[in-house]
Structure formats: C-alpha cells, structure tokens
N, C-alpha and C positions, 0 to 999 in steps of 0.2 A: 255355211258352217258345217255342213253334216257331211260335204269332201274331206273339212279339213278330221270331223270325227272318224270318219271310214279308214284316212291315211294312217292316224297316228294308233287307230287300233289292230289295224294288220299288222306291226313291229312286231316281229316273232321274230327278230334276227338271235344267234347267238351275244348274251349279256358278257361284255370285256369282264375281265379280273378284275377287281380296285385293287390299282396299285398306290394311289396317292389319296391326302385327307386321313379320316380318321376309317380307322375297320367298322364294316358293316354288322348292323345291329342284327344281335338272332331272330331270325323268321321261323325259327323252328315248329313250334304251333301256330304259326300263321298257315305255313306251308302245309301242317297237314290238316288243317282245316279247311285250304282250298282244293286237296287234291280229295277230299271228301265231297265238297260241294260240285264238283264237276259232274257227281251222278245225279246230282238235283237238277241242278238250272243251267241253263245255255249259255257257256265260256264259265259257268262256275258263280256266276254273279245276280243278284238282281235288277242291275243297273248298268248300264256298258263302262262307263268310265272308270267304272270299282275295277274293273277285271286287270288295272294296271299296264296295259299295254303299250302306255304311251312314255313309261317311265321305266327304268330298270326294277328288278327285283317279282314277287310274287306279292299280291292284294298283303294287306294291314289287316286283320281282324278286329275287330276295335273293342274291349271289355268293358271298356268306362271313362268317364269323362266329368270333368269337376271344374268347374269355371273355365279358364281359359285351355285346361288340359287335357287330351287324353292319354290313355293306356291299352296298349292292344294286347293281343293273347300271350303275348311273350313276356309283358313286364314292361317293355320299355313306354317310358314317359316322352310326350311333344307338347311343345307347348302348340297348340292348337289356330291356323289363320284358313281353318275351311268353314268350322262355324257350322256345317253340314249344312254346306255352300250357302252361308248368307243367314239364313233366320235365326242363328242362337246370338242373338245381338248383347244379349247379357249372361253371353254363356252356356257353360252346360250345367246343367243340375241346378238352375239357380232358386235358391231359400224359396222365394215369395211365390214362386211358378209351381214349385213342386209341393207343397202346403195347400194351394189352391187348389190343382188336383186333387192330391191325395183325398183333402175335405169333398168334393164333387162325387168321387170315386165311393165314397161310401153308400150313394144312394143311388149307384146305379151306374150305367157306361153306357148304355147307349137304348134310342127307344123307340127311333125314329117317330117322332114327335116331336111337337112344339115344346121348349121348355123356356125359363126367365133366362136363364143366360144368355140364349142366344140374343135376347132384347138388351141385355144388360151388356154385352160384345158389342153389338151394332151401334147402338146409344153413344159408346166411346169412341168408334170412327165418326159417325155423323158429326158428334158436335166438334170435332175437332179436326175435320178435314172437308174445307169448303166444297172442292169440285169434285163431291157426289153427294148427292141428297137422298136415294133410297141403294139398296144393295142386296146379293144374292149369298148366301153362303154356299158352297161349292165343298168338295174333299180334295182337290188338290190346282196347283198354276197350272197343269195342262187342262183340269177340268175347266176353269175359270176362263179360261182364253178360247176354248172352242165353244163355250156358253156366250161367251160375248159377239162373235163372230156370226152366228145364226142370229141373236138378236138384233146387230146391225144387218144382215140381210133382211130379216122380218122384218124391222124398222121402217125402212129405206126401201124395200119390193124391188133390191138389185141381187144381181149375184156375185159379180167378181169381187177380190180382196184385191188388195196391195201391200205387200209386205218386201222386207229390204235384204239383200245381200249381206249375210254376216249377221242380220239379226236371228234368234233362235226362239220360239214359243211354244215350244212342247209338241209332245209326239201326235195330232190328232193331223187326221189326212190329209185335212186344204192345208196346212203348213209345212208339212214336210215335204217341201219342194224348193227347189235350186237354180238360179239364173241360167238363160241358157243360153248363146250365142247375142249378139247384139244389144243397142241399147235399153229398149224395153222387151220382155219377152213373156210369154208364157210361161209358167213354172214348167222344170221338169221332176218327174220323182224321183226323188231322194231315199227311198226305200223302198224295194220288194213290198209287193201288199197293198201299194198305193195304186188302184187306178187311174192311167193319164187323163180323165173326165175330170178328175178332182182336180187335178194338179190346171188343165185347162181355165177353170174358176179364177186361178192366185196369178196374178200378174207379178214378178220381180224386175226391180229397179238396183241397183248399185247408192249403196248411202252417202249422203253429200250432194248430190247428183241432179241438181234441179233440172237442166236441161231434158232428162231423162223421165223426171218426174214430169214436168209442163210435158213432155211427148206425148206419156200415158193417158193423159187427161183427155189430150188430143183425140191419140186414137179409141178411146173406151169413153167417150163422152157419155153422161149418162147410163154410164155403167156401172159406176164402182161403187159397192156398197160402202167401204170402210176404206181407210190405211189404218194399217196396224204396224207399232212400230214399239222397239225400246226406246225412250229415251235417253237412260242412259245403257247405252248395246254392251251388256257384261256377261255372254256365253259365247265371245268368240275373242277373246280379248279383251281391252273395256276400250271400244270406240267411243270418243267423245263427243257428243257434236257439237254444233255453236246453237246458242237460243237463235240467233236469224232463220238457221236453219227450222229449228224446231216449230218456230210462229212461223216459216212458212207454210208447215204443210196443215199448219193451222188454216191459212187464209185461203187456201188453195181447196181444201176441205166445205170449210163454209160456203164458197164459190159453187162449189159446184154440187152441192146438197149432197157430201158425202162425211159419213162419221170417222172421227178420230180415235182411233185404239190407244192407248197406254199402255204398254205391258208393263206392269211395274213388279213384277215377279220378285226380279232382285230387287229393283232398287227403292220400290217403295218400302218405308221406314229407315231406308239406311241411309238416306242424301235430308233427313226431314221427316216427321210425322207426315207432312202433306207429301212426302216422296218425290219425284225429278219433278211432279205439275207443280207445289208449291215452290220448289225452287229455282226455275224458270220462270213461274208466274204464270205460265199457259193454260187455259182450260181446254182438254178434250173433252169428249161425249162420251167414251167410258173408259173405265180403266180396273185393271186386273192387279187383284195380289196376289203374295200365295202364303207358303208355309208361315211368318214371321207374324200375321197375323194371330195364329196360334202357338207362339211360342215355341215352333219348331214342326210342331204335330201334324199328322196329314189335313189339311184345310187349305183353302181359297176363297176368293169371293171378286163378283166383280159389280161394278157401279156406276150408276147415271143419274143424267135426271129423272124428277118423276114422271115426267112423258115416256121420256124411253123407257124406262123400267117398266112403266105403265104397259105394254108390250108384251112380261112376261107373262105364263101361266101360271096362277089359272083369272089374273086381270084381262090377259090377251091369246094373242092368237101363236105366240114360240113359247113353244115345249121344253121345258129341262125342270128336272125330277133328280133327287138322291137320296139313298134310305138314309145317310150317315150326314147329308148334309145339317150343319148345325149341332153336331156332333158334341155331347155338353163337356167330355173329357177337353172336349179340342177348343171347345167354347173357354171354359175354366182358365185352359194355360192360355189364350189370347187375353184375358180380362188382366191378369196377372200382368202380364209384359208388358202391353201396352201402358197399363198405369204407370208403369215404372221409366218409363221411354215420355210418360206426360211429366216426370218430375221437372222442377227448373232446371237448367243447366243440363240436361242431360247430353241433348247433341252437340251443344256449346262444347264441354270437355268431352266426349266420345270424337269428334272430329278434330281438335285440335291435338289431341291424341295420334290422332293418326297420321294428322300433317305431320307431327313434329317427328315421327317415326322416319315415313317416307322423303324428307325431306333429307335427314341423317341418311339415308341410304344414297340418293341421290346426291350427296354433297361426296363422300367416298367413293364413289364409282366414277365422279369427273375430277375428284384431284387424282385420281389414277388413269384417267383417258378412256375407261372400258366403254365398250361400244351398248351402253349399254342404260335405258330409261326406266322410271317408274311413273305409272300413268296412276292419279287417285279422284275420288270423289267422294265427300260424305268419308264413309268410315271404307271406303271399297277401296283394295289399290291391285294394281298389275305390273308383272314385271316384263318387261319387253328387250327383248337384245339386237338394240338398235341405234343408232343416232337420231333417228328422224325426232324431230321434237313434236311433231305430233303423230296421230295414228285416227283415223276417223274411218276409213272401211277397210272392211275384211280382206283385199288384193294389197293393202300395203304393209302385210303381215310375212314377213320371209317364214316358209315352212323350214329353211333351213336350220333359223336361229333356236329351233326346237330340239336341236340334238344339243345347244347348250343347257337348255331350262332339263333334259335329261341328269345331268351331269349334277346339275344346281339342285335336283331335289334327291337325289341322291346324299348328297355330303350334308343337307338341308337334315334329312333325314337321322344323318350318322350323327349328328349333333342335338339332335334334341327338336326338331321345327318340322310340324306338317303343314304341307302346302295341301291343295286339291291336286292328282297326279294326273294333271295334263297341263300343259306351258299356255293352251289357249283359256284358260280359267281363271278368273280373278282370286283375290284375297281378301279377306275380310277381319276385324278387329271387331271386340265386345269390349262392353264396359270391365270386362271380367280380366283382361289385360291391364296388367298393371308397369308401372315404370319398370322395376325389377323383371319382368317379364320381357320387357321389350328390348329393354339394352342387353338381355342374354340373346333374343333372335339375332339384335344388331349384331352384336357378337360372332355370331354365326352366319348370317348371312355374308358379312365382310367376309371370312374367311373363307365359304363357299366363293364369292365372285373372284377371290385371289385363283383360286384351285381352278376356275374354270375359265379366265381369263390367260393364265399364265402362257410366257409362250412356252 
C-alpha cells in the first residue's frame, strides 16, 4: 500500500483546465489557508492524504459538519461519504453524542486516571461482542495495533509477524514494510526512519495466497509470533476476501501456536457490532479498534482473552502505558454511539441502505458498459474502474484507472459529494444519510461517471 501512497502523492504535475461538468467550486480560503499552513507542517498538512495530491485542486478546509454534511472554509456544502474515513457512522454533530460530551466536559477533560466511564464503555463492548473478553483502551488504531503486536510477541516468546500485501495498520515501525521480490520475503522499508532490523521481524506474503502462506510457515517454523491481517482490507481499496480464506489462517494459526491479529480499524462496527469476526463467524486471539469506538474521537483499544490479556502490565510482563488512555471526553462520545448502533434495526437499515444505494450505482454503469465496479460491505463501499468482478489483492488494482477516480472526484466535488481524495480509499455511509441525500449523490455520481466515461 504505502508504493501505491508515495505514487499518488508525488502528482505535482500541472492540474488541466476544466473544461467540461460543472465550474469548479471557490477554493478561495481554502487556498489561503493552505498557503498559510505550509509554514507549519510538512506539505502543509497533518496527515499525508489531506495534502490532496492524489486528486486535482488544493486541500478542502473543513468549517463544519452536521449529520451527513459538511462545509469547508469557502461555504460550499457536500454531502459527506468520508465520514472522517469510517467512524462518524451516525454522522457529524450527532444530538446524543454531543450532549454526552458536552455533560462529561463539565467536570473535567481529562485526568489521567481511573474514571466510571471508562467501565461504563468497556461494559458495553464486552457484553456485546463475544470474541474478546478483557480490553485495553489505547489513543488511537495505530496505537492499538502496535500494542497488540508486542503482546503477541510477549505472548507467544516469538519474534517475527506476518502481515499481507495491500493490507495497511498504521504508521509504527514493524509494519511499515512492503513485499519484496519473491513469494515469501522479508519486509522491506517502506519509509525513511525505519531500520531494516525492524523490517527483518515482519515477513510479507501477497493476500489470497495460500501457497505462499503454507511456505512461510515452512520456512519460519516456530517463528511467528502473530498474523496480522484485515479482514475486511479497506486502506488500499476494499479487497474482499472469502471466509475459506479467512478460517484458514485461522487453522493455520492454531496449528502452529501462532496468534491471529484482527485489524478491525475500519471495519469493526461498520460490517456488525461484532465487526468482520462476527460476520464470518471467526474467532481470532486479538483484535484492534479504533476511532468509532469513540464516536469519532482520538481512541482505540484492543482485545482478547483473559489469558492473553492477562500478559499485560502491570498483570504481566508487556509494557504499554498512556496518560490520555481512557480519555473520559473520548470515553463519553463512545458510551453515546455505541448505544445508539445497539438500537434494534440499526444495521439492518444502515446496510440495506447502502446496498440499495450501491447497487443503483452499479445497475447504471452496466446498462451503460462503463468499465467500471462498486465493491461494498456493511455500510463500506468502493469504487473501482474496472471489469474484474472481483478484486481481492493489491497487484490487481491498475494504478492507471486512478487518473479516472481524479476526474470522478473532481466533478464529485463541483456537485455537491465528498469522497476521501485518493481513488485507493473506501467510502462510507451513516445513519445520518438519508433517502433524499442519497438520490442527490446518485444524481451526481451518474453524471460524473458520464463525464468521465465519455469517449
């Protein structure tokens, strides 16, 4: 994944006219709020994919946001499918989230200390999501994922990982590493900073790939502390896999006394309360959330059983510490949302919702021939510009078809619809989308795929 990051954010070519579509939206204080910010932070951004590189125009400032919408520094209104990628599952600003808060906020923000909330958060995952029984609160999915990672090393008294091509887990050192020649290999680093010692630890395999996998096992017999894997892989695309696949690296796992990672970053809450394990059915040995747990807020957490948990500090002998973890602000808006995501019916019509969307889109783009798929799950979808009818790892992704998703968020744009500004990015829907919401994106997206299909 972080090839195809590094490609699409060198694009510094000269941005064409728009000559066709609709005229482009003022960036006027967008503009000079980025050319402000460049004396701040590196490319002007706190985040690489904000920096807009991979799409025409200059970064979106964003002023506000109200259920399914926002509004950036200019004025202009979107109806909103980034979600701030994934956790605002019921939107932005939502009533019951921001009341919880606000009530929280009055007695404080932060104390680092024990408070009820944090038991009053936990209490609501535990009893309601089988396959983990104790959990850590953590400040963000990359803290959660490299907290888990040492715990299966300390676990297990192995060292190496196993993680997959095309899948993505956050910026910490054993994972930012990229396949390198042949079928199983050593990681190579993927960023400056990283030393190749680290990267030596993380073995990369190609998703799908069992033969590849059965290799690794082969040659690292007793070596591998973990696989860590998405299940549903939604930061480089949204590769799908098949449950066969997924219970095998279950059994393959158990076999060989090695623990199973979940990243459920993205996908846990949006496929399921119980996230991609309940909806496979699969138990791993641990598994990672992050923001949506807190209703958006910086938070994560990750989980197992009490044995392994039993592991951590200060029960065991792996160390992980945070002054902010359990954070009661961040505690508050997780109490909140989650209740609201336990109502009946709620992923019932949140997903059928989304089917009905993606399916309208998909049903207009093959009575018109366009080469051109929407891949979904849960409330997540992707668009892809492609025939293939499926897409399951990151080599059967054309870098080309990326110069059309430019074009597509573009015209996306000049109509009223934020996407995330990179084509290898999912999309996401809240409850906060409504019918009339949806048939104005339709609206728009049909006539971006005209615009960018055309001969």
């Amino acid at each position: 994944m972080l090839d195809s990051i590094k490609k699409i954010f060198s694009n510094e070519g000269d941005e064409p006219v728009n000559t066709t579509g609709k005229p482009d939206i003022s960036r006027e204080k967008s503009t000079e709020l980025y050319e402000k910010s460049k004396a701040f932070f590196p490319g002007g951004v706190n985040s690489p994919v904000r920096a807009f590189k991979s799409v025409y125009g200059t970064p979106l400032f964003i002023a506000k946001g109200d259920g399914c919408h926002i509004w950036d520094a200019d004025g202009n209104q979107f109806i909103d499918f980034c979600c701030s990628w994934g956790p605002l599952i019921l939107g932005h600003n939502h009533p019951k989230v921001r009341e919880k808060v606000t009530e929280v906020m009055q007695n404080g923000m932060s104390f680092g200390a024990p408070t009820a909330l944090e038991n009053e958060l936990a209490e609501l995952l535990l009893k309601n999501n089988k396959f983990i029984k104790k959990l850590r609160f953590v400040s963000s999915g990359t803290e959660a994922v490299m907290s888990a990672i040492r715990l299966a090393r300390g676990y297990t008294k192995r060292d190496k990982i196993l993680k997959f091509e095309g899948c993505y887990h956050g910026h910490s050192d054993s994972l930012l590493v990229k396949a390198g020649s042949g079928l199983v290999t050593f990681g190579e680093t993927s960023s400056a900073g990283v030393p190749k010692s680290f990267a030596d630890e993380t073995i990369v395999v190609g998703l799908n790939d069992i033969a590849a996998l059965d290799k690794a096992f082969e040659e690292f017999k007793d070596q591998i502390a973990a696989i860590i894997i998405e299940p549903v892989p939604a930061n480089n695309g949204l590769l799908l896999q098949t449950k066969e696949y997924l219970q095998y690296l279950r059994e393959i796992c158990t076999k060989n006394g090695t623990l199973l990672i979940f990243d459920e970053v993205i996908s846990g809450f949006r496929v399921g309360f119980e996230g991609a394990a309940g909806h496979y059915g699969i138990q791993p040995d641990i598994i990672t959330y992050g923001k949506i747990i807190g209703g958006g807020l910086p938070v994560g957490c990750y989980g197992a059983s009490v044995e392994i948990m039993g592991s951590i500090s200060p029960d065991g002998p792996v160390y992980q510490a945070g002054t902010l973890s359990g954070n009661p602000v961040a505690m508050a808006a997780g109490i909140a949302q989650l209740t609201e995501l336990l109502r009946m019916g709620f992923y019932r019509d949140l997903n059928n919702k989304t089917e009905e969307f993606t399916e309208s889109i998909q049903r207009f783009a093959t009575a018109r021939n366009y080469k051109f798929k929407v891949f979904s799950i849960g409330s997540i979808f992707w668009f892809a510009y492609t025939d293939k009818e499926t897409i399951s790892s990151a080599e059967e992704i054309d870098p080309a078809s990326m110069e059309k998703f430019k074009i597509m968020h573009r015209e996306l744009l000049n109509r009223g619809i934020y996407l995330g500004p990179s084509g290898y990015e999912v999309g996401f829907i809240s409850s906060a989308h409504t019918k009339v919401d949806l048939e104005k994106a339709k609206r728009a997206i049909f006539e971006s795929l005209d615009l960018v299909f055309r001969k």
